[in-house]
N, C-alpha and C positions, 0 to 999 in steps of 0.2 A: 781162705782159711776154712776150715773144717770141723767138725766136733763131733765126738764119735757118740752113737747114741746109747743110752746106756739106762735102764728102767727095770728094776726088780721086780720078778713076775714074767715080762714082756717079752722077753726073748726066747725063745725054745734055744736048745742048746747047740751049741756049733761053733765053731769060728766066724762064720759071715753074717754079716750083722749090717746096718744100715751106718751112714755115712751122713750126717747133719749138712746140709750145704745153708748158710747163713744170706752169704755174697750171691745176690744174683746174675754178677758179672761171670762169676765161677762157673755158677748151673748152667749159664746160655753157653759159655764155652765148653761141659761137658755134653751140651747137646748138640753142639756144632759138630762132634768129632767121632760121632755116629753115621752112618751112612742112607740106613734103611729105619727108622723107625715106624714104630705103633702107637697111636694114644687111644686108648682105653676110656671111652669117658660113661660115669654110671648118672644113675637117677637121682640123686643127691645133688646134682650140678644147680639144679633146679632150686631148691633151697637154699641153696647157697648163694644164687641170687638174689632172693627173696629178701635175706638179709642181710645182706649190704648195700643192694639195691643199685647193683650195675648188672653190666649184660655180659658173666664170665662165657657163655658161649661164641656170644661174637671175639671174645678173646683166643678162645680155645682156637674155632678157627681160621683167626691170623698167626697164632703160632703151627700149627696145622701145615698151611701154606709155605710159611715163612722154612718150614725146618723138612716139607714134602711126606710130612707123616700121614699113613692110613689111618683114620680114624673111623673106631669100633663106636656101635652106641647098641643099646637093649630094650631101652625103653620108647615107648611110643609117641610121649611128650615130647622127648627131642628129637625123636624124628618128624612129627609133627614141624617142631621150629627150624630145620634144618632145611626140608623140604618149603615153608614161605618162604625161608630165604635165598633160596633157589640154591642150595649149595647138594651138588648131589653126589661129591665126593668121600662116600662114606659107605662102609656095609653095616648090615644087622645082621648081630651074632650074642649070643649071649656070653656073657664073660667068661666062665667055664670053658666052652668050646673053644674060644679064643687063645686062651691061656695053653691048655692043650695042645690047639694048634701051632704056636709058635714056640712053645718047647721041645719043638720034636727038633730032629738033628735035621731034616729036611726044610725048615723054617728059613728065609735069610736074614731075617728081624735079626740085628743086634738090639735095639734101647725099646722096652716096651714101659712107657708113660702112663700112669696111672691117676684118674682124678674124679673125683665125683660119687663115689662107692660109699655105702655106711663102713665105718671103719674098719668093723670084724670081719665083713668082705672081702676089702681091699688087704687085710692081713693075709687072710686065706689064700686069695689069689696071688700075693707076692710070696708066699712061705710056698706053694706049689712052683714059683718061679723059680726060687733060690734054691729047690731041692732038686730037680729034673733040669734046671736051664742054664745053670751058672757057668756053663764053659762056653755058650756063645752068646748070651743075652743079658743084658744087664739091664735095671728097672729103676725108675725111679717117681717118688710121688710127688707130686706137686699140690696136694691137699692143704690144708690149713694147719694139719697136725699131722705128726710124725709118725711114720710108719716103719717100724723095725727089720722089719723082711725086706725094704728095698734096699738098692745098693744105694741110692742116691735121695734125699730125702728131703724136704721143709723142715725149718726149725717151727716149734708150738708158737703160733702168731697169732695176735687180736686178728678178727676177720679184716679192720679196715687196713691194717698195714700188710696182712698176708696178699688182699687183692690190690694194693699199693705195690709191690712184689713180683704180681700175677702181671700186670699191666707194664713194668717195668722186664720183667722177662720177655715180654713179648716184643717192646721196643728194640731190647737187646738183639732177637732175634730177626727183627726186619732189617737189622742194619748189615746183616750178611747177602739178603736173598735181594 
């Protein structure tokens, strides 16, 4: 089940609009049926930790693994953590150039995963995705709160059931790979 999102204000105008996924059995299945993904992960990941007081990155990447997604990062902190953890499957890029680069028609990215970004960011980078990329890339956030501009999206979740969710997507996703 689905529910389309819908927030006075929030939407610039168009027909494509974001896509509520609730069921996380849904979301691991529309991510199953990607081939090439990207996750995008920003400097917000970090506090997002902070407050709930689990480790979303080692989540990030076992989903990473799990689904064979390149994962982008910008900031220094995470690559700091990424690098103790010996995991050095990953480039630095800044989100901008990113986005850029995989809207071009020369991209093979279909599904570019979005998480970690202060929100007006993550708008911006998905409202540049929906304008320039929509015939071969479709996007979706997995943040806490809903994001208009993707195609695929979190419903607004208390933090401990969003990373109850985050954790449960990720099982999801082991169960394929």
């Amino acid at each position: 089940m689905s529910i389309e999102y819908w927030a006075k204000g929030d939407i610039p105008p168009g027909p494509i609009k974001a896509t509520v996924v609730p069921d996380v059995k849904r979301l691991a299945s529309i991510i199953k049926q990607h081939k090439k993904p990207i996750m995008m992960i920003g400097p917000e990941i970090h506090r997002l930790s902070e407050l709930i007081g689990g480790d979303i990155l080692s989540n990030l990447i076992n989903i990473s693994n799990s689904i064979k997604a390149e994962i982008t990062v910008s900031d220094s902190k995470t690559v700091r953590e990424l690098d103790s953890r010996g995991f050095k499957d990953y480039v630095i890029a800044f989100p901008l150039e990113v986005v850029q680069k995989i809207s071009s028609n020369k991209s093979n990215y279909d599904l570019a995963i979005l998480i970690g970004f202060h929100y007006y960011y993550g708008w911006l980078l998905l409202n540049y995705l929906k304008h320039y990329a929509y015939k071969h890339l479709n996007t979706m956030s997995i943040d806490p709160y809903p994001q208009p501009n993707a195609t695929w999206t979190f419903p607004l979740l208390p933090l401990s059931i969003w990373y109850k969710n985050l954790c449960q997507l990720e099982g999801e996703l082991k169960l394929v790979s």
